[in-house]
C-alpha positions as YAML, in Angstrom:
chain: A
units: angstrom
residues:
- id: 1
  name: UNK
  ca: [-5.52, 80.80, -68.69]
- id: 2
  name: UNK
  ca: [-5.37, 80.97, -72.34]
- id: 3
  name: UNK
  ca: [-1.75, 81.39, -72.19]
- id: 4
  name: UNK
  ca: [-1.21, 78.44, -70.02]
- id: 5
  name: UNK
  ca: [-3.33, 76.32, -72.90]
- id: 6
  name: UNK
  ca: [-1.00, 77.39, -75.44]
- id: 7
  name: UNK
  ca: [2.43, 76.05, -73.76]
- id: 8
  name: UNK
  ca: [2.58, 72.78, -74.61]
- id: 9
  name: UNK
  ca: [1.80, 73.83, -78.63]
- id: 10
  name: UNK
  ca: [4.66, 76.40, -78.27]
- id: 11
  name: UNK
  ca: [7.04, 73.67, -76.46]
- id: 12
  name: UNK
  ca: [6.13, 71.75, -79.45]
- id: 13
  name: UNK
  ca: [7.10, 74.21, -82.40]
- id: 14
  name: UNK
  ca: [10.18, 75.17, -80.47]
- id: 15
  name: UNK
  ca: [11.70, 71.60, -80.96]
- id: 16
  name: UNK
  ca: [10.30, 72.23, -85.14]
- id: 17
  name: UNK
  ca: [13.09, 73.58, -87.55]
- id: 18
  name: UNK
  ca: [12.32, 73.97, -90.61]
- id: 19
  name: UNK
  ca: [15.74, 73.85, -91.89]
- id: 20
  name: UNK
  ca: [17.27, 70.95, -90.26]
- id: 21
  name: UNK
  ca: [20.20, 69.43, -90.93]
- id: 22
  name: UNK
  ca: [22.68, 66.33, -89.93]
- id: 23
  name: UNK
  ca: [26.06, 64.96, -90.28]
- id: 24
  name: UNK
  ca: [24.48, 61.71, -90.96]
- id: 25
  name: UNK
  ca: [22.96, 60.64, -94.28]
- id: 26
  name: UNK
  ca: [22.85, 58.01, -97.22]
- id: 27
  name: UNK
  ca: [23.23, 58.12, -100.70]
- id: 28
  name: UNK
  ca: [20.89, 56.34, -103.37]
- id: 29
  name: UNK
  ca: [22.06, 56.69, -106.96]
- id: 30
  name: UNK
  ca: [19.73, 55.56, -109.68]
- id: 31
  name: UNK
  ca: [20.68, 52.40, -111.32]
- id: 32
  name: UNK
  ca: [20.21, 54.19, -114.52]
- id: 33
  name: UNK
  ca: [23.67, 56.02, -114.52]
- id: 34
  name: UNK
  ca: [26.22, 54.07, -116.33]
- id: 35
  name: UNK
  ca: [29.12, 52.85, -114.32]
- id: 36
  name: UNK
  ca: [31.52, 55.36, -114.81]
- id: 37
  name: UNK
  ca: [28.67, 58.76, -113.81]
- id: 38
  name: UNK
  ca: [28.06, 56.34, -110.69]
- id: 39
  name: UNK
  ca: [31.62, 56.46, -110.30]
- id: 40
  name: UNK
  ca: [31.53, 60.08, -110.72]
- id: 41
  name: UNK
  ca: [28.63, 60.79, -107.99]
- id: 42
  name: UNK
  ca: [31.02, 58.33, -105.59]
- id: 43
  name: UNK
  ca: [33.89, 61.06, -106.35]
- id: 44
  name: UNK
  ca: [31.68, 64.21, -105.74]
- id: 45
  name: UNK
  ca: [30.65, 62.35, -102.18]
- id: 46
  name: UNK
  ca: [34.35, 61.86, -101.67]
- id: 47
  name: UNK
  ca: [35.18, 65.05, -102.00]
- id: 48
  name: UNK
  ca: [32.94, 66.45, -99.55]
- id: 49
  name: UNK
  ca: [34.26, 63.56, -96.99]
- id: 50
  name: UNK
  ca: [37.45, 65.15, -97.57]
- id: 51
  name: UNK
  ca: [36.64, 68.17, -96.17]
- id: 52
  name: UNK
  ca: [34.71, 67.10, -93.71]
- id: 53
  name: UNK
  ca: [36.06, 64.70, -91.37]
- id: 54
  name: UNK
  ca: [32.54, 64.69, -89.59]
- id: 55
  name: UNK
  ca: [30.16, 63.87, -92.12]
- id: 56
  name: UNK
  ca: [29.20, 60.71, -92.07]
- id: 57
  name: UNK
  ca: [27.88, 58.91, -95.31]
- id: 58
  name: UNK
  ca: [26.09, 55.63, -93.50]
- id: 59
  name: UNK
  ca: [25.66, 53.75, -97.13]
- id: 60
  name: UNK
  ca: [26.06, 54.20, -100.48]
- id: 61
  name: UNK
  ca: [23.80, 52.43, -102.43]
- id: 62
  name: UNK
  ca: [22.53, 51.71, -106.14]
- id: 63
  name: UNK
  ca: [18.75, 51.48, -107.00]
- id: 64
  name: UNK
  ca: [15.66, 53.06, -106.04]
- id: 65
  name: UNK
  ca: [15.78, 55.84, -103.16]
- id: 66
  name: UNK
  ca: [13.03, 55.22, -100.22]
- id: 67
  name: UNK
  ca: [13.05, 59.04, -99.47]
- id: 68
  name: UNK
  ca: [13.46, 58.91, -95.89]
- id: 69
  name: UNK
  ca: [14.91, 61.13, -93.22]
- id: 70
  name: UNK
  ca: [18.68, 62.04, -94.80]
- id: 71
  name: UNK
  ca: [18.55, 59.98, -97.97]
- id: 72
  name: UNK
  ca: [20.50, 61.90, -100.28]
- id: 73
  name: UNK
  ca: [18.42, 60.37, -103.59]
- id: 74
  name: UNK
  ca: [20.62, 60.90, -106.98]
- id: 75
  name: UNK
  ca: [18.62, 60.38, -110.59]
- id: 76
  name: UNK
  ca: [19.44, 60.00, -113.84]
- id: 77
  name: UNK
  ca: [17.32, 62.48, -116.16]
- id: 78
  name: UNK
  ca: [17.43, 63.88, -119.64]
- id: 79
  name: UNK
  ca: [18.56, 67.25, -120.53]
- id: 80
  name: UNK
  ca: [15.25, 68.55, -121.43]
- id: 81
  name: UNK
  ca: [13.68, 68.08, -117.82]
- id: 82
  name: UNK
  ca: [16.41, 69.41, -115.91]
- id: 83
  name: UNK
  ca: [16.79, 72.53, -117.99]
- id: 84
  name: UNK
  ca: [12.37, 72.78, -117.11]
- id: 85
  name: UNK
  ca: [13.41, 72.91, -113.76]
- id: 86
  name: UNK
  ca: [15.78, 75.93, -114.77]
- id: 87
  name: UNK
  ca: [12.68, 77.79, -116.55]
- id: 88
  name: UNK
  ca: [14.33, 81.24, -114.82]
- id: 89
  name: UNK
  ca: [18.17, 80.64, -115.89]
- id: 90
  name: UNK
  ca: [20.09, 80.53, -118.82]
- id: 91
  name: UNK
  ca: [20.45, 77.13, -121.02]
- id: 92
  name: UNK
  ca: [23.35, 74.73, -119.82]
- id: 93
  name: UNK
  ca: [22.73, 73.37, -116.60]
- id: 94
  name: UNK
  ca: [22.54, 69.22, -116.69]
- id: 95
  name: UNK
  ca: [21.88, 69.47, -112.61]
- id: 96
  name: UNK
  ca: [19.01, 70.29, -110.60]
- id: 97
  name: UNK
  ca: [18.70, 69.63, -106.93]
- id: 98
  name: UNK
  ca: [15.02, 69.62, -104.97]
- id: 99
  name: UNK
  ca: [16.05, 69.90, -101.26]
- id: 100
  name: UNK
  ca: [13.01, 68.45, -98.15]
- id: 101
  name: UNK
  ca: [14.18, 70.45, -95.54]
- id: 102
  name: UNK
  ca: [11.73, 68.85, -92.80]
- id: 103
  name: UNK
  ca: [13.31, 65.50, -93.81]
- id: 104
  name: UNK
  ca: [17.08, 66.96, -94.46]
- id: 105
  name: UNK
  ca: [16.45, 64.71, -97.94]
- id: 106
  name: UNK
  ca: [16.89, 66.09, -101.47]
- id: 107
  name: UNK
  ca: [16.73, 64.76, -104.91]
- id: 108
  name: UNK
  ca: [19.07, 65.49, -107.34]
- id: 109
  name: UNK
  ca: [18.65, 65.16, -111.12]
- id: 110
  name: UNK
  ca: [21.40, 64.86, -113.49]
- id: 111
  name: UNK
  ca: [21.11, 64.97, -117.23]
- id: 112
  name: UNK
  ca: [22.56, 62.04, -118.02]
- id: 113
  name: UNK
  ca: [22.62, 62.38, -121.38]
- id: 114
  name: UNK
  ca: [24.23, 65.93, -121.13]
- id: 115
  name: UNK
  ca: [26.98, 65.01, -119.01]
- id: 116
  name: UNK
  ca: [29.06, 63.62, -121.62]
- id: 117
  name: UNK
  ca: [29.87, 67.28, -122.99]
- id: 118
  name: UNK
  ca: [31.70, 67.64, -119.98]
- id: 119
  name: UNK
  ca: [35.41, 66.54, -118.91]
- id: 120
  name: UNK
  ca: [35.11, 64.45, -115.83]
- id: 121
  name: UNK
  ca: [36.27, 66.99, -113.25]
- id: 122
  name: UNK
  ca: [33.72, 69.17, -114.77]
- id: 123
  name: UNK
  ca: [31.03, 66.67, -113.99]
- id: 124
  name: UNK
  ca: [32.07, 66.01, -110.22]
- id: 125
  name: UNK
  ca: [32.71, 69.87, -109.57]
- id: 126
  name: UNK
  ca: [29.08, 70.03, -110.69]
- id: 127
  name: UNK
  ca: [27.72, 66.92, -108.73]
- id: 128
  name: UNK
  ca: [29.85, 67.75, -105.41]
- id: 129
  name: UNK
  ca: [28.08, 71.43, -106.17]
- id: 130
  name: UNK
  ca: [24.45, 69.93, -106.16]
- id: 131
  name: UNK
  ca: [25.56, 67.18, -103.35]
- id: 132
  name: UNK
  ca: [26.05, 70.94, -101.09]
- id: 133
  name: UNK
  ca: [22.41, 71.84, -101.77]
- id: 134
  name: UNK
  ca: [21.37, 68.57, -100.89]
- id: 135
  name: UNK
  ca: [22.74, 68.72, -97.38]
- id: 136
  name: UNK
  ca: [21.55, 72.17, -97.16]
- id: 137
  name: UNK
  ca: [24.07, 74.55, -98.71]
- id: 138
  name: UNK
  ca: [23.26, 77.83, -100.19]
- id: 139
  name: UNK
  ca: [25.18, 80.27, -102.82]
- id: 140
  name: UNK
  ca: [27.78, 82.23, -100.90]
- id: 141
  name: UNK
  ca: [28.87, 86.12, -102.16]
- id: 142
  name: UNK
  ca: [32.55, 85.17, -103.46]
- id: 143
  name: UNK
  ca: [33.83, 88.40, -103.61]
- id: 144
  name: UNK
  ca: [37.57, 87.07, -103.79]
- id: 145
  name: UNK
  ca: [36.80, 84.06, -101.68]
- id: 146
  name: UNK
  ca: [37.73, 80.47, -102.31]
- id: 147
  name: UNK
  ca: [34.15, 78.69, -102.56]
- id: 148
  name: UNK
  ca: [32.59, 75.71, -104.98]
- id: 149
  name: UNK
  ca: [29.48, 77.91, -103.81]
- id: 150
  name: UNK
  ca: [30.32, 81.17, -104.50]
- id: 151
  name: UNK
  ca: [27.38, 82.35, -107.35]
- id: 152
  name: UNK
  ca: [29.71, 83.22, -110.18]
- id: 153
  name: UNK
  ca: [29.59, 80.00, -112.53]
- id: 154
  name: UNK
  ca: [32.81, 80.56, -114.08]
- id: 155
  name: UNK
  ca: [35.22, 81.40, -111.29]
- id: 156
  name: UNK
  ca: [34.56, 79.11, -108.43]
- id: 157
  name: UNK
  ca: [36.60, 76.41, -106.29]
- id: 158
  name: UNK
  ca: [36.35, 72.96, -108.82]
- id: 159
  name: UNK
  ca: [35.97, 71.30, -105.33]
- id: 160
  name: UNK
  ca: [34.57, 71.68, -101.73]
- id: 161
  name: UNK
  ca: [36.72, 74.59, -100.00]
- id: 162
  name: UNK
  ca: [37.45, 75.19, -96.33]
- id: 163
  name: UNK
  ca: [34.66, 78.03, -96.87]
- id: 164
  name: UNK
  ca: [32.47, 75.52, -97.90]
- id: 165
  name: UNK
  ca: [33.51, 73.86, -95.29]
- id: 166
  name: UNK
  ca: [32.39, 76.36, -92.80]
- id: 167
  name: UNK
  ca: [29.08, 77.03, -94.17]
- id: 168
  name: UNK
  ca: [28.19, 73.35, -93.85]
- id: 169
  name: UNK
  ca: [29.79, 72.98, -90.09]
- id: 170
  name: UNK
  ca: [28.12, 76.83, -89.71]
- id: 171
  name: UNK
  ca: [24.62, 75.70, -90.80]
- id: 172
  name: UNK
  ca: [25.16, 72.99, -88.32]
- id: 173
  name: UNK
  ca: [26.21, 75.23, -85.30]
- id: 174
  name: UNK
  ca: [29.81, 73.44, -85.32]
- id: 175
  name: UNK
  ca: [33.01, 74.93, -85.35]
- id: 176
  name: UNK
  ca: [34.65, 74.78, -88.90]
- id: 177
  name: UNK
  ca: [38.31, 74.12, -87.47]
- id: 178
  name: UNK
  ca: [39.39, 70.64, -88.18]
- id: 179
  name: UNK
  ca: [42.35, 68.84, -89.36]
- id: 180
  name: UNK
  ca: [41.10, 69.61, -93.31]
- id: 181
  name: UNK
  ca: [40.92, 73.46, -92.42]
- id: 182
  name: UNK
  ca: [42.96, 74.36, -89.03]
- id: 183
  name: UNK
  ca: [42.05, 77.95, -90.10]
- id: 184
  name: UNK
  ca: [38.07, 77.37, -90.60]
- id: 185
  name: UNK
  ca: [36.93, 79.25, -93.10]
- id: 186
  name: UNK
  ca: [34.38, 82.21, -94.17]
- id: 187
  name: UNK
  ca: [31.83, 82.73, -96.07]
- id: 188
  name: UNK
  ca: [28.50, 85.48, -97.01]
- id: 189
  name: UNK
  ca: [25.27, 84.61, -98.16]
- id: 190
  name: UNK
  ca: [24.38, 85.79, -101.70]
- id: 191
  name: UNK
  ca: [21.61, 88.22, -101.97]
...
């Protein structure tokens, strides 16, 4: 009888994942950014549409981020708080990405005031990077792979990569064969 009594609670959890994830979301950049790292953030989205024809990006939109279900919520930080966020890691990061997975939302802070070291394809390699956390992306082993996530910071893809590709269609359970990759692609999880 006690089993019976716990059913509908298991029928419940069973529809739970605590790692969701869509092909549908919208982007809020902070009104802070100057025009031109707004138009960088709008590049780094692009270049994940590229790759994947079935992401959808519903709105782009300045000001503040409501922090719903799939907002994708950009902001516009100093130096000095991002690299707090990076109290384990090395200095020289201007991008740190806080991902909801209940809600498949993130924030994602960028140093403004860092991000002028950097060339421009620098800075949208970086943002497209943290945009891939944000819709639920992990590190990837690169071992000789073609990856923006592959762990090494210094020899990686500049932009998403068919293996990219296929961990975000793969974390989806989607096939990563489309008309951007008729090949797919492969990737491993970093340990």
């Amino acid at each position: 009888m006690k089993a019976l009594a716990l059913l509908p609670i298991l029928s419940l959890l069973a529809g739970c994942s605590v790692n969701e994830v869509g092909v549908n979301y919208r982007i809020y950049i902070d009104s802070d950014f100057p025009r031109d790292q707004r138009e960088e953030i709008i590049s780094a989205v692009q270049a994940w549409q590229d790759k994947l024809p079935i992401l959808n990006i519903m709105s782009i939109e300045v000001g503040e981020c409501p922090g719903e279900r799939r907002d994708l919520c950009v902001h516009a930080s100093s130096e000095a708080a991002v690299q707090q966020m990076y109290s384990n890691h090395s200095q020289g990061y201007f991008a740190s990405t806080s991902r909801h997975n209940l809600l498949d939302s993130s924030d994602t802070y960028l140093a403004e005031d860092a991000m002028g070291a950097y060339d421009t394809d620098t800075q949208v390699s970086v943002i497209a990077h943290e945009l891939g956390h944000a819709m639920g992306l992990e590190h990837i082993d690169g071992n000789g792979v073609n990856a923006m996530f592959w762990e090494s910071n210094n020899q990686h893809n500049p932009l998403p990569s068919c293996n990219d590709a296929a961990e975000w269609y793969s974390t989806r359970g989607l096939s990563s064969k489309t008309e951007a990759c008729p090949e797919g692609g492969s990737f491993v999880y970093y340990h």
